[in-house]
Phi, psi and omega in degrees: 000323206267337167275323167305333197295310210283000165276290171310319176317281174327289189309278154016275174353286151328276185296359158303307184299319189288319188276357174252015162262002167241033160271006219215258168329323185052170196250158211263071180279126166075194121290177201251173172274355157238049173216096183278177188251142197260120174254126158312142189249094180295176149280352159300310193277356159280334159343293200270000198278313178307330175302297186336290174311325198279349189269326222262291180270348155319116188283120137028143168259140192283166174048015169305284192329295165318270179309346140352261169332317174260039207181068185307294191304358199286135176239109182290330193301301196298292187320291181316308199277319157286343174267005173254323162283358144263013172290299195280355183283318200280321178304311195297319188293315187284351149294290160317330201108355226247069201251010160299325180300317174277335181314325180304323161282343173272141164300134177307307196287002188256324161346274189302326201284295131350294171301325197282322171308283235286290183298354173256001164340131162269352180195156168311154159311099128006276199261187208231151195255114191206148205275121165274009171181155181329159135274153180256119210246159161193165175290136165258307175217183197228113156196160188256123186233109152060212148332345180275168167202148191213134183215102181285133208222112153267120198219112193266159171211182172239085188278168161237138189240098184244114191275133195292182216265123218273177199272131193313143193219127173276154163290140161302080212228129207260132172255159153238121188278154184217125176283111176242138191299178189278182184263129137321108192275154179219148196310132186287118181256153106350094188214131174304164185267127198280144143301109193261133154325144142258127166348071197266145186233115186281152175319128149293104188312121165252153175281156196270164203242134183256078173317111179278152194226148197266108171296129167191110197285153205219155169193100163207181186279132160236130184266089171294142161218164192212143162281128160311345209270305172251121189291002161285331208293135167297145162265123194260163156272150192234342209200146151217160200171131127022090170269162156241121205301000000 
């Protein structure tokens, strides 16, 4: 009885002691606030992380807002999408020669400057001219003289120069007459009659004609300009010039 006692004591102690530590301590619910709970990372949401950043540390265009401001209707999305359809219209076209088609887009001095290339041509272009991918535009700078607004565009593309397939020539195939002496008669022998075969004559294999073709990466500037005074005025090209890729 006298061992038990000083057993029960202890144990009374003990669970005092367990219970003001986790009063004095507490118990651990949930996190704390610099301990997040850690999510698996798709690829959408590195995606969407990467976007964040490049819009976040992406620079500005200097004077876009401005033109914003003068200019209600100005769209940079729209605008990049109509100066690359008139980049491949005004190319395809000045290669042909055919450049009344384009004209509406052009400035009188890129016009005339355009014509004057065209007329020292010694002959139309042969092969024929074609885009292997979109070209790729983006803005280079924004600037203003007065009332103007000038906005230069860069665009590299990949052209191919593919020459046409030539035009079917019939041959020419030369007879020679030959003059042979009369025939001799000869006494008539008796001889079995030979099988004669008949002669069949195949088509001469033609190889299929394989166009040949030119490659060439291109990068340059082009100056769109538009007047401010009226929200109608077209934006013309004005400038072309040497880029680097």
């Amino acid at each position: 009885m006298n061992d038990v006692i000083p057993l029960v004591i202890f144990a009374v102690v003990a669970v005092v002691i367990l219970v003001n530590l986790y009063n004095v301590l507490g118990r651990k619910v949930g996190f704390r606030a610099d301990e997040k709970a850690a999510t698996p990372k798709t690829e959408e949401s590195m995606e969407l992380g990467a976007r964040a950043e490049r819009a976040v540390e992406g620079p500005r265009l200097p004077n876009l807002e401005n033109l914003k401001t003068r200019d209600a209707n100005f769209n940079e999305i729209n605008f990049l999408e109509k100066a690359r359809e008139t980049y491949e219209q005004v190319v395809v076209a000045f290669h042909k020669g055919e450049l009344d088609a384009v004209k509406d887009k052009l400035s009188d001095k890129v016009m005339t400057s355009f014509s004057q290339a065209v007329q020292a041509r010694t002959a139309p272009p042969a092969n024929t001219l074609s885009f292997v991918d979109t070209p790729k535009t983006d803005i280079d700078t924004i600037e203003f003289k007065e009332d103007v607004a000038q906005i230069r565009v860069r665009f590299l593309s990949e052209l191919v120069y593919e020459d046409p397939m030539p035009a079917a020539t019939p041959e020419l195939v030369e007879t020679a007459v030959v003059e042979t002496p009369a025939p001799t008669v000869e006494p008539v022998k008796k001889t079995r009659a030979k099988k004669v075969e008949p002669k069949v004559e195949r088509p001469a294999k033609v190889e299929p004609f394989v166009p040949h073709k030119t490659y060439k990466r291109t990068a340059e500037y082009w100056t769109f300009q538009k007047g401010l005074k009226s929200p109608n005025t077209p934006w013309l090209l004005t400038k072309v010039e040497a880029a680097k890729a």
